[in-house]
C-alpha positions in Angstrom: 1.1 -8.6 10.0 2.1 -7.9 7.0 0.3 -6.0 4.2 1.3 -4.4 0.6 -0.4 -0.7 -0.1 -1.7 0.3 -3.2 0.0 3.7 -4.0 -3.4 5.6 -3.7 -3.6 4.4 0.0 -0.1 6.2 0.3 -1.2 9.8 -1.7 -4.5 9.6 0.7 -2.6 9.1 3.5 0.2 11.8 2.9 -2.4 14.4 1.2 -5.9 14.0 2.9 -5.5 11.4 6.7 -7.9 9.5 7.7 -7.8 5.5 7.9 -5.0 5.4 5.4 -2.8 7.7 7.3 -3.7 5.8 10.4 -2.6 2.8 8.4 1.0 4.7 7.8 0.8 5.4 11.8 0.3 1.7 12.4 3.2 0.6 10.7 5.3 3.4 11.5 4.6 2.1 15.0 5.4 -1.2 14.4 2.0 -3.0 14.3 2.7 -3.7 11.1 5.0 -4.7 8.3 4.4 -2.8 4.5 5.8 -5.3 2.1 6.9 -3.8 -1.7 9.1 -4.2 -4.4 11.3 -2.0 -6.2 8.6 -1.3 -8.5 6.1 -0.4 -6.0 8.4 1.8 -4.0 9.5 3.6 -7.0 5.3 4.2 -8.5 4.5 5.5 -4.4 7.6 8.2 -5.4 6.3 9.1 -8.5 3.1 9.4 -7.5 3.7 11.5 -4.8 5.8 14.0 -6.6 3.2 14.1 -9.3 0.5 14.9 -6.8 2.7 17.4 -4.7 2.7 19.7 -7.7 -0.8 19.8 -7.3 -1.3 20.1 -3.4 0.8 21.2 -0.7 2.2 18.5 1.5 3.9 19.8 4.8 7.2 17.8 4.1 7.2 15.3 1.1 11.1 14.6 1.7 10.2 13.5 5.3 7.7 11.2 3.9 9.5 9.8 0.9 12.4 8.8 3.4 10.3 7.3 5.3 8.7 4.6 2.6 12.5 4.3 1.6 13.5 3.1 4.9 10.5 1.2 6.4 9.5 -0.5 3.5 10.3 -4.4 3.3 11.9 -4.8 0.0 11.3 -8.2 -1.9 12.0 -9.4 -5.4 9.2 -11.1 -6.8 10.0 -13.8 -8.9 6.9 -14.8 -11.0 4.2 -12.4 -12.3 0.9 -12.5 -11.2 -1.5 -11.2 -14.0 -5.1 -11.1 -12.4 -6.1 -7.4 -12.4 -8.0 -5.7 -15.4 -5.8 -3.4 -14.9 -2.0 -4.6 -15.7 -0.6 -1.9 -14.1 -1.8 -2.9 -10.8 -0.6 -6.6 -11.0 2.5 -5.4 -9.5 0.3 -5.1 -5.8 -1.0 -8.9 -6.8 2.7 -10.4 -7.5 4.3 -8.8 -4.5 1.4 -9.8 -2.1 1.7 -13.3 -3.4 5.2 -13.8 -3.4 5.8 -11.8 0.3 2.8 -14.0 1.3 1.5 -10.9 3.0 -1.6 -11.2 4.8 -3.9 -8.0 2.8 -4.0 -6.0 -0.2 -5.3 -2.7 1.3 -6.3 -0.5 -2.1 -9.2 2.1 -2.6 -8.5 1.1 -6.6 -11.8 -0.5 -8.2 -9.7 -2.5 -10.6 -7.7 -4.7 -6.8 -11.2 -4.1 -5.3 -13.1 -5.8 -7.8 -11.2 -9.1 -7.3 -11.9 -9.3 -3.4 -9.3 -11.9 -2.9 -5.9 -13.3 -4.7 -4.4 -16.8 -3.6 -6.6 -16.3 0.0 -5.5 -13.3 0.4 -8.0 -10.2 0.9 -8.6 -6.9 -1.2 -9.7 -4.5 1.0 -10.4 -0.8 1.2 -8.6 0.9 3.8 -12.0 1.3 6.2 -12.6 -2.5 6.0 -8.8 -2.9 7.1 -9.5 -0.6 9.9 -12.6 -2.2 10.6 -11.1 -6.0 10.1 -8.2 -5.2 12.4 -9.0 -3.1 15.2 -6.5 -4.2 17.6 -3.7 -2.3 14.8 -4.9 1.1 15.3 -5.6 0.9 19.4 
């Protein structure tokens, strides 16, 4: 399966669990596939640096390595512009063009649009939830 993450699923997983860290487990195990473009990897980095000032992570390096080397890379080549939000059409172009099966996002401004080209928006509980057999 593969599925593109909206950087707050990544700071929730790395900062605070829960279902988005066992999202990171899944795909760190191999159940699934994390589909992003240069773009995305690089706003998951920043983030994360941003928000380590703030909180203490036990290893950010380990972490950062490990979205640089598991993440499928693509290059989008047209630009979806759905979201309210332009800044998260980025999640929307690379979905469509990987033809990933999910959006997983806790953002209002994905949520809000529940689907893009048939594929689903959801919050990282309703992944969990939708996909059980991921996270046996």
């Amino acid at each position: 399966m593969r599925v593109v993450l909206d950087t707050n699923i990544v700071v929730s997983a790395v900062f605070w669990g829960g279902k988005p860290l066992a999202i990171l487990r899944a795909w760190a195990q191999g159940r699934l596939s994390v589909v992003g473009s240069p773009e995305i990897l690089w706003e998951y980095e920043r983030v994360l640096i941003e928000v380590a000032k703030r909180k203490v992570t036990p290893d950010l390096a380990h972490w950062l390595t490990f979205f640089q080397d598991r993440i499928e890379l693509i290059q989008p080549q047209n630009q979806v512009k759905l979201c309210r939000d332009p800044d998260d059409d980025m999640f929307l172009t690379c979905a469509v063009a990987a033809h990933a099966e999910c959006i997983v996002s806790g953002d209002d401004d994905l949520l809000v649009l529940k689907s893009v080209v048939g594929i689903p928006v959801l919050k990282a509980a309703a992944f969990h939830a939708k996909y059980p057999k991921l996270f046996e």
